[in-house]
N, C-alpha and C positions, 0 to 999 in steps of 0.2 A: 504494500500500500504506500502512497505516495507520502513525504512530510511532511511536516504542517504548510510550511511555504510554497512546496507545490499545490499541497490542495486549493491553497488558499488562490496563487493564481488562476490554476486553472476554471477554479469559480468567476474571475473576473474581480474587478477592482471592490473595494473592500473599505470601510470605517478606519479612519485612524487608530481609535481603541480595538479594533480587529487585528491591526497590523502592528499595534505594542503589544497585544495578546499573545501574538507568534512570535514576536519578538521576544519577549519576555521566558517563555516556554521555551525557547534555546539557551538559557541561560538559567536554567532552575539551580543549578548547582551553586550558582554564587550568590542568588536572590533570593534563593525558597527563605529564609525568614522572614523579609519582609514583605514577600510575597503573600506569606498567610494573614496578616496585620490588612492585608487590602478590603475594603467595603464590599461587599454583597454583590451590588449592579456589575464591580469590575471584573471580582472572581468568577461571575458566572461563565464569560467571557473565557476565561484561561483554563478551566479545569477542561473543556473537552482537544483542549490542546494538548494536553500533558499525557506521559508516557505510563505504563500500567506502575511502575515503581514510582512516579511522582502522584499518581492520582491516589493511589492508597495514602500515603503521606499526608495529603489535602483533607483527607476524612475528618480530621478532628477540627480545620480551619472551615469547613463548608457548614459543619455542624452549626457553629459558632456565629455565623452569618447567613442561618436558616436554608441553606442551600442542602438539595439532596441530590448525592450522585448517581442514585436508581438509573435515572433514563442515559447514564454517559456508561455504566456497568453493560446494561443490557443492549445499549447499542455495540459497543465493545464483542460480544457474545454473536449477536447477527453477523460483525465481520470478519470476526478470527476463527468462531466453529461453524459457521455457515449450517446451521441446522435450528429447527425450533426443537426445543426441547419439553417431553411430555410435561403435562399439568403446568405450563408456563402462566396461567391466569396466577397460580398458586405459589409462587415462587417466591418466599420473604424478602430474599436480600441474595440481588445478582450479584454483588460484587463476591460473595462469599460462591454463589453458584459458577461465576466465571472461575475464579480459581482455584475451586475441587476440579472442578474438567480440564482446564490447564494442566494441573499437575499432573492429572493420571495420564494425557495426552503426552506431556514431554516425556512422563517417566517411561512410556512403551512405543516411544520414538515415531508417532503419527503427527505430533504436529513439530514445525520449523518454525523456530522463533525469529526468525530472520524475516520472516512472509511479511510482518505489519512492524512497521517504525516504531508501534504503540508498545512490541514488547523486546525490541531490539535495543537496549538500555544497559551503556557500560557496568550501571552502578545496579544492575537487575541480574540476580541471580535466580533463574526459573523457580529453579525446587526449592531453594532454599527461603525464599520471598513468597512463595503460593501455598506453602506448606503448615504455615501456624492455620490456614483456612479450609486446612481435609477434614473431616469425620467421617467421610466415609471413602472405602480406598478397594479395587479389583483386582486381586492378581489374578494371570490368566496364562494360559499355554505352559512355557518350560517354566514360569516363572521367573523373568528377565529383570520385572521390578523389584523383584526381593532379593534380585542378586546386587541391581544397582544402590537400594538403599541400605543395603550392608555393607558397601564400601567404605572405605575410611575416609574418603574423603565428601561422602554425605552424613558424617556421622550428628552435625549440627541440626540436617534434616531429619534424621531418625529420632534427635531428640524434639524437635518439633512438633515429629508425630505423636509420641508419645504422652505429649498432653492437648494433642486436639483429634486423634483420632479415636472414633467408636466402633464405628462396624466395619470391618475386615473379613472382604468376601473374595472367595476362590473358584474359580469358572473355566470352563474348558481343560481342566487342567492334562499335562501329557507328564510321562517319564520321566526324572531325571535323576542324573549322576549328581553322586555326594559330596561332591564343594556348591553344587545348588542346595542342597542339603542343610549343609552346614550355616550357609547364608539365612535360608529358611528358620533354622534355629533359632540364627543371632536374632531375625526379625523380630520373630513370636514371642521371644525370651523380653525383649525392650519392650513390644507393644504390647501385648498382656501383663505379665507376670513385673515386668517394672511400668507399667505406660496404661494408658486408661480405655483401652477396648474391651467392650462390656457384649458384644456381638458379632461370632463368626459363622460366617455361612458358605456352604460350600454346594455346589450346583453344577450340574450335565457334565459327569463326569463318569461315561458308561462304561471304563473299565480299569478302575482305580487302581493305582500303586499301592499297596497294602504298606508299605513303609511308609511312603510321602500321610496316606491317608493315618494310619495308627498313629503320629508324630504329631500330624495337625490337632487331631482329638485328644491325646494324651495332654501337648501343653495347653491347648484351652481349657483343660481340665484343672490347671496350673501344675501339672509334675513335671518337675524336668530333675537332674540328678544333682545333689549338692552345686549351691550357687557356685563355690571356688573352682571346681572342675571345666565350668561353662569359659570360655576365653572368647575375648573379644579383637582381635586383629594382635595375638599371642600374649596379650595382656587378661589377667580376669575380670571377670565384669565388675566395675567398680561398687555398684549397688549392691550388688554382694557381697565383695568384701565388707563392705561397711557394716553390711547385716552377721557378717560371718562370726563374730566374737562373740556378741551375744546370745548363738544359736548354738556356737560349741559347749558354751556353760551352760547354756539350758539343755543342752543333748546329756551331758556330762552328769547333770544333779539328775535327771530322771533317766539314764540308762541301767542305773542298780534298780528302779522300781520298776520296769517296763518288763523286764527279761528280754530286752530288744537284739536282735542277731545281725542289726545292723554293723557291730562295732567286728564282731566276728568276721562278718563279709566281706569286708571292707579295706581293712589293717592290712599293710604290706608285708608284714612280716612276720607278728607274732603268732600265728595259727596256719603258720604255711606249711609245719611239720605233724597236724593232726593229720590220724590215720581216718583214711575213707568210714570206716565204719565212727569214727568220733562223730564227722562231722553229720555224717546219717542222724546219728542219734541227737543232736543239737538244731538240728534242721525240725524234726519230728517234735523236740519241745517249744521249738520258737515258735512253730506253727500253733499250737494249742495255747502257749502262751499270749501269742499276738491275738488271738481268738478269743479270749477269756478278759486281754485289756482291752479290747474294744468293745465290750456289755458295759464298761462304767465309763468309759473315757472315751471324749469326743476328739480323739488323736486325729493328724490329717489322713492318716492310713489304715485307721481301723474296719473302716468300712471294708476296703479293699483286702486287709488281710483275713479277715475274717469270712469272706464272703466267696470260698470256692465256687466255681462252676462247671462240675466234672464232666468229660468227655462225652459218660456215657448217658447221663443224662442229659445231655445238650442233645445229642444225638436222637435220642427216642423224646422229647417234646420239649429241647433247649432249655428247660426248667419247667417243672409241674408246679403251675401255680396255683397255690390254695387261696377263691378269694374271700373262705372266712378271715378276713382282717383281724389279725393278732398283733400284739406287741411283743414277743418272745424272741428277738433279733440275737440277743447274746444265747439263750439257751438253744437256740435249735442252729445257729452254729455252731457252735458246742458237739453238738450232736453229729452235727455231718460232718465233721471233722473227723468222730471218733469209728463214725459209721464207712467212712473211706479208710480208716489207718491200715486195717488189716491189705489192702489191695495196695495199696501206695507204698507198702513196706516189700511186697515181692519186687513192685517197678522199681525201687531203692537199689535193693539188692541187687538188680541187673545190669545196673549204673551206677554203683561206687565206684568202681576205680574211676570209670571217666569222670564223676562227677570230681572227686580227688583229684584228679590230672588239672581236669579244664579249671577246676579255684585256684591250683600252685600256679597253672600257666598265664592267666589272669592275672594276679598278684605279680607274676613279676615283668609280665608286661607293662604293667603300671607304674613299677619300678623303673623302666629302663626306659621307655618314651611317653609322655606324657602326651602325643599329639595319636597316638593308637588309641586314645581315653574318647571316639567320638561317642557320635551320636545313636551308633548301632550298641554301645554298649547299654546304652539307655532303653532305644526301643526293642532289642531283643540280646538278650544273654543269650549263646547256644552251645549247648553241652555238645564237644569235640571231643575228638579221640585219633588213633592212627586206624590206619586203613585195617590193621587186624583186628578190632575190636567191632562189632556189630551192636547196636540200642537198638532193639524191636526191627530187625531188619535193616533201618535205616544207618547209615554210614554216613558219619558227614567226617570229611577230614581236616584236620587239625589249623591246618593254614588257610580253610576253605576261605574265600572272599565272602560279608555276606550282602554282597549284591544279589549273591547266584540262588541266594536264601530266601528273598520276598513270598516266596510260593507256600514255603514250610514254614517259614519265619512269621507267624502271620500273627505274632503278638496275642497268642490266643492265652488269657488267664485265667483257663479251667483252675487253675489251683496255684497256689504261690511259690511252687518249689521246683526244680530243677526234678526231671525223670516224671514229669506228668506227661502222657504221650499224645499227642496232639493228631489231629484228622489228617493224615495224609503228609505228615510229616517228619521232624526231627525232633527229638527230646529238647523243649526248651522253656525257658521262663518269658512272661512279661514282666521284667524288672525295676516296678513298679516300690517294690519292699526299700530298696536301696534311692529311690528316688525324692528331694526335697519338696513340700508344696507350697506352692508360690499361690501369686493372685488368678482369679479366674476368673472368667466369662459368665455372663448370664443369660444369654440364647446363645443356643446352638439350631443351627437350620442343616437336617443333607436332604436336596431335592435332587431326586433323580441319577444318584447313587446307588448300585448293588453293591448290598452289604455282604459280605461272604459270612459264613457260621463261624468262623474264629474271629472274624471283625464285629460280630454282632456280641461275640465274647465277651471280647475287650471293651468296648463303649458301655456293657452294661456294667463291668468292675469298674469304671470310672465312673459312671452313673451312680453305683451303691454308695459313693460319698461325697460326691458334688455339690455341695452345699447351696453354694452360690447360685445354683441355676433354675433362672423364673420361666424360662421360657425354652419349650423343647419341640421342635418341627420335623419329622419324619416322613419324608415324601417322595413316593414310588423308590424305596430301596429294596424290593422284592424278599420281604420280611420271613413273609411265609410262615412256618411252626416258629421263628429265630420270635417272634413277636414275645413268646413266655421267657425267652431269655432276657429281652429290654424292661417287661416286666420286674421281675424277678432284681436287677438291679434299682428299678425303681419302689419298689417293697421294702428293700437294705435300707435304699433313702430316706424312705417317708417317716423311718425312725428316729429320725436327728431331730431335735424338739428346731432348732435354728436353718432346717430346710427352708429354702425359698420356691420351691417350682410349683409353679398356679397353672399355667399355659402349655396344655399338651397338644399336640395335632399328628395326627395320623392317615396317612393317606398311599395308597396301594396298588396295584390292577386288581387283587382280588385280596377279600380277609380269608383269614386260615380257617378260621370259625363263622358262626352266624356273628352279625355284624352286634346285633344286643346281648349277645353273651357276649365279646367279647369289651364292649362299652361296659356291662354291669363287672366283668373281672377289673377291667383299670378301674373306675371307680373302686371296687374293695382294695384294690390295691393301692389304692393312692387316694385317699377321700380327704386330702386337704386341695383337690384341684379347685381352682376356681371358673377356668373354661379349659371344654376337652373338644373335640373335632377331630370325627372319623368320616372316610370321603374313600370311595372303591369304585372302580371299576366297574360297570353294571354287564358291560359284553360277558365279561369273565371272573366275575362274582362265584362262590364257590359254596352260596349262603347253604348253609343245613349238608353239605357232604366233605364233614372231616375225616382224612383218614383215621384209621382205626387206632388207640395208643397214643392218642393226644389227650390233652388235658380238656375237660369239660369244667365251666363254671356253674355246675349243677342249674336251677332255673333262668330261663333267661327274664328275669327282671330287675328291672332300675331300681338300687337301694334309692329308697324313698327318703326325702328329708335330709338329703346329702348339705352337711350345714353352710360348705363353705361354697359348691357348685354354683355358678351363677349365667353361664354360658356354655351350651350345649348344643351342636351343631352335625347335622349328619346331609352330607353329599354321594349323589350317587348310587344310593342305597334302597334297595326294594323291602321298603317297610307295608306291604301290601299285608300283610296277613300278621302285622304285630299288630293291629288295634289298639290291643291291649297297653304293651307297652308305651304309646304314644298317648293314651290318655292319660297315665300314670303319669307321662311328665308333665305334660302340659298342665294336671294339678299340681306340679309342685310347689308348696309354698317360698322354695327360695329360690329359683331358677327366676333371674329376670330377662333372659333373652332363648331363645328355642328357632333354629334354623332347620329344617327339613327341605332339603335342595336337591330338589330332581329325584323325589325318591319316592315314585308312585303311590302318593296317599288316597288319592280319589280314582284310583285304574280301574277296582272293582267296587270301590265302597258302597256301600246300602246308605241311605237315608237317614235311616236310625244312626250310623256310626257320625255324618254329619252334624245331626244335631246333638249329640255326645261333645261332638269336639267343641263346640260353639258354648253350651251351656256348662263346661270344665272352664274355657277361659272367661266365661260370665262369671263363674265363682272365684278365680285369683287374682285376687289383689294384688301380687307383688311380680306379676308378669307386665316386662314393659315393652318387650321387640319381638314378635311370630312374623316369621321370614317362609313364604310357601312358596317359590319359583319354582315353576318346574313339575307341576303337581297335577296337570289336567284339570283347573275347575272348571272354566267354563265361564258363562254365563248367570247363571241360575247359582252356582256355588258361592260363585261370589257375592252376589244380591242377599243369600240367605247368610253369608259372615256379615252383614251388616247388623246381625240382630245381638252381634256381640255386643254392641254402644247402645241398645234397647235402655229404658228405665228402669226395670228392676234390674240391672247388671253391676255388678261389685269391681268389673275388670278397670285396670289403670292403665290398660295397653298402649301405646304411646306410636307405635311403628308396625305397619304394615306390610308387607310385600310380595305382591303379587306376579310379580314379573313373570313370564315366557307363558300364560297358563290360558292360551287359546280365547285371550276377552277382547270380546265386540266393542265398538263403540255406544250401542242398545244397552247391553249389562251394564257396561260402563256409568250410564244414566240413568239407571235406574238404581244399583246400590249408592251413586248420588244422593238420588232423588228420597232413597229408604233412609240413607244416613241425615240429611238435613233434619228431618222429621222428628229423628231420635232425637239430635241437638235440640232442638226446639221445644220436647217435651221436657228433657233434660233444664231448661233455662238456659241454652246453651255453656253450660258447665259439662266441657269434656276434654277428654286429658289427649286424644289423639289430635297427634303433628303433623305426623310424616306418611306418606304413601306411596311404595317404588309401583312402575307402572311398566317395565322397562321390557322390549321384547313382545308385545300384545299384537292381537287386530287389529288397531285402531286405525289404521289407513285404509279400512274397507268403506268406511263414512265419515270422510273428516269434518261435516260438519257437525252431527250429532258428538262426534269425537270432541272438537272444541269446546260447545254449548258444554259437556258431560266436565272436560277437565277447566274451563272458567271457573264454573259452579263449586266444583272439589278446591280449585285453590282458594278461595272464601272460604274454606273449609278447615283447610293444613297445606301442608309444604308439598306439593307433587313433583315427583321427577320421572320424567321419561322419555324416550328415544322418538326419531322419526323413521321408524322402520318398515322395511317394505316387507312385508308378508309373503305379497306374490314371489319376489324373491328368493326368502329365505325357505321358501316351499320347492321353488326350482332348484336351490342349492341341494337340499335335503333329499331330491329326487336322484338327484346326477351322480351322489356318491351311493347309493342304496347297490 
């Protein structure tokens, strides 16, 4: 783009204060003081002259002289991204929205700052100047951006992000080798666990790296291994150190009360001449004793050690979950501790020497390079041997790389110890025991991820004590039976009196179970949820045919009275023959919002189930949102939900939605014409707002259509589309 002086001539002759405007604006460096000190009528004049590093600058002097740089930001945006950006009516403050798109733009080398004079600025450092203005940041492919902002020489920028970034999303992601790795590390390790992202999502990513993916989850989970071991460009992370004294004394005063086998594991030296069978036996107490301190003590890894997930029951229904709701967390691990020792004591047996081998050869690799201490020792220990020795078959040799490991390596922590034998692969741990816990995240999003059975594993041992975490989205990771394993983690959870997770969402091509038994087991399982959302695939829905050997949540009914429930949502889902179940909710006295999307409520209903429905939300008070798109009513169905707002009705319902459900512009005016009525008899005292309309008939009679929604908006608030029907009927036709 041309510079101010050319623009300006090629506009043609121009104001004296036009042309000290440009004037001035080539000389910011030696003026900008008394530049900002200028009146109102001048500055206005000068700011759209000025470079992206001087107009930020100006923010505090434009203030000050009632001037806003909104329309010099968003025009800025028109000429450097040449695109409009969605929801742009909505858009607070462009200058913050110009330079989050900047910066992800330069940091994955799409755009040239050279292209506009506006950001071509000796004194304009891209990233480092756009950066105090991310919250929200995409890595995507090899991860090119997380290699560049682990450089050293953007480390001013990393520290940048780390107090203005929140959500931290990973997209398209591909393969990559372990100095991306390690970059990835440094990342997560600043922006999480030292830095202020409270939100990682990760999305279309249909055939994940089981290391990149177990690493991302583990540190959002905040584990990563003792701060001192972490180094940042061969230095340790300094926030660490800092932390580091304080954490050795507090390790130090509770390691005689814990019986912790961290100190064992760990020491370079002093336990490197136990025999194989000592350290068996030391493993087998740590384990019952790690188990037994986490029934009183809210350790960061009590959850996790306590909370095996064994092979074999993963296998046969990932975990049989019971959803009579008990508190018995420390006894009934206790139990399955004691109820596995005998079988974990033959796999022992058949793997002492290596495991003997692989802790001497470990310890003294840690002795001898401290740069072999990566990030694979973290996200998988793997028990080695020479090519003579055989574990269950499997052979992994001594020196194996573990790149070559991803397959077997797959971070699976059926159980916390070394010789638990994993599905298709190598004797190994998720080393999770030896691991420090940092800060953590509080949503976790994976859309459109398959999770494998050892990754469904692992995120559920990280789940059993995630503390932090209010918000949990699970979407089309092809769950399948793996669903009682994410349970089962969330059960460990729901024990911590200082859990936070309210916001669950679940969504599939098909549920494993019927869609209400498997919503009334998360509820037993979790009943401090406050919205849950299950959403399935209707082509390939599985409802009512579980294989044999799965776990059943005995009736399928919605515990009633669920005190903290307050949003409940189902997509998808052929509720045609739950009647039952769906009136159950819609009495419930604490649900304030109830979604039923696309899940044939009226495909066969009778009349009588109708007026059921209608006269349940006549009786709740405390319901304010019933959302029905998607439902087939019709005409006639909808006329007759007007009798919800009738006068003898108790309902406080507040929001409507009727969108995609085959309504005329006729129906349209007539539950109008029924709902005025009610107002009227009412004294017009009614609590309804809001009415979605979105997706209808309504362009079969646009004038009846207008007359029907004038009327309504006198009413409440209406929103709805200009949709063409005939259209979307020929659409619907061409794909059949």
């Amino acid at each position: 783009m041309a510079s101010p002086r050319e623009a300006m001539s090629a506009e043609g002759p121009h104001s004296l204060q036009a042309l000290s405007a440009a004037a001035v604006s080539r000389s910011m460096a030696a003026l900008e003081p008394d530049v900002w000190a200028l009146p109102g009528h001048l500055l206005r004049g000068l700011l759209p002259l000025l470079s992206v590093f001087r107009l930020e600058r100006a923010e505090a002097a434009a203030r000050r002289a009632g001037l806003s740089t909104q329309p010099i930001w968003r025009k800025l945006w028109d000429d450097v991204m040449k695109t409009r950006p969605p929801n742009s009516e909505n858009i607070p403050c462009w200058r913050k929205k110009f330079f989050e798109t900047f910066f992800s733009n330069v940091l994955h080398g799409v755009l040239d700052v050279s292209s506009d004079w506006r950001l071509n600025d000796r004194h304009f450092s891209p990233l480092l100047h756009s950066s105090p203005h991310v919250s929200q940041l995409t890595l995507c492919n090899m991860l090119q951006g997380a290699v560049e902002l682990a450089a050293e020489h953007n480390q001013k920028v990393l520290e940048n992000l780390a107090s203005s970034l929140r959500i931290l999303k990973f997209q398209h992601l591909l393969s990559s080798d372990q100095s991306i790795r390690r970059s990835l590390v440094l990342l997560l390790h600043r922006l999480i666990h030292h830095g202020s992202v409270s939100h990682v999502s990760m999305c279309a990513w249909p055939v994940p790296d089981t290391v990149l993916l177990v690493l991302i989850l583990s540190m959002s989970a905040g584990f990563w291994r003792s701060g001192n071991a972490l180094t940042y460009h061969s230095s340790p992370c300094g926030l660490c150190r800092e932390e580091g004294d304080t954490q050795s004394q507090k390790s130090t005063q509770e390691r005689p009360e814990k019986g912790c086998c961290s100190e064992r594991e760990w020491s370079d030296g002093e336990h490197q001449k136990e025999s194989p069978r000592a350290l068996e036996k030391a493993d087998m107490q740590a384990e019952v004793n790690g188990c037994v301190a986490g029934t009183g003590q809210n350790t960061a890894l009590s959850g996790l050690n306590c909370f095996p997930l064994e092979k074999q029951a993963c296998e046969e229904a990932s975990i049989k979950v019971s959803c009579d709701h008990t508190s018995r967390q420390g006894s009934s691990c206790f139990s399955e501790q004691l109820s596995h020792h005998s079988a974990l004591r033959k796999s022992r047996r058949r793997t002492k020497s290596a495991v003997g081998k692989k802790r001497r050869c470990l310890r003294r690799s840690r002795g001898l390079c401290a740069d072999l201490d990566d990030l694979y020792d973290f996200v998988f220990t793997v028990a080695r041997e020479d090519n003579s020795v055989s574990i269950d078959q499997n052979i992994v040799t001594e020196g194996e790389n573990a790149d070559n490991l991803t397959s077997s390596s797959t971070g699976s922590p059926c159980c916390g110890h070394v010789g638990c034998k994993r599905r298709g692969g190598s004797t190994g741990i998720f080393s999770l025991k030896a691991a420090h816990r940092f800060r953590s995240v509080s949503t976790l999003e994976l859309f459109s991820i398959p999770l494998s059975d050892d990754t469904c594993r692992t995120l559920s041992n990280l789940l059993s004590s995630w503390v932090s975490l209010e918000n949990l989205v699970l979407s089309y990771n092809g769950l399948g039976a793996n669903i009682f394993c994410i349970l089962s983690g969330l059960r460990a959870l729901s024990q911590y009196s200082d859990c936070c997770l309210r916001v669950l969402r679940v969504s599939d091509v098909f549920s494993h179970m019927p869609c209400m038994e498997l919503v009334h087991c998360i509820l037993s399982v979790f009943p401090r949820l406050h919205t849950l959302s299950v959403s399935f695939d209707l082509k390939n829905q599985l409802e009512g045919n579980r294989p044999e050997g799965n776990p059943s949540c005995s009736d399928a009914e919605i515990p009633e009275c669920n005190p903290n429930l307050k949003k409940l949502s189902f997509h998808d889902v052929n509720l045609a023959d739950h009647q039952k179940e769906v009136l159950l909710l819609l009495q419930d006295p604490m649900l304030q919002e109830i979604t039923f999307s696309f899940c044939r409520l009226f495909e066969s209903c009778t009349t009588e189930f109708l007026s059921e429905i209608i006269n349940t939300v006549k009786r709740n008070s405390s319901l304010k949102s019933l959302k029905l798109p998607g439902n087939r009513l019709g005409n006639h169905r909808l006329v007759a939900l007007a009798d919800i707002f009738s006068e003898d009705s108790s309902s406080s319902l507040c929001q409507l939605d009727v969108s995609s459900n085959c309504i005329k512009p006729d129906g349209l005016l007539e539950f109008t014409k029924k709902l005025e009525g009610y107002i009227q008899q009412r004294g017009g005292k009614i609590q309804f707002t809001h009415l979605r309309l979105f997706q209808n008939w309504l362009d079969q009679d646009a004038e009846t259509a207008q007359e029907a929604l004038r009327r309504l908006r006198a009413v409440c608030s209406v929103v709805n589309d200009s949709w063409d029907s005939s259209q979307a009927f020929a659409d619907y036709i061409s794909v059949m």
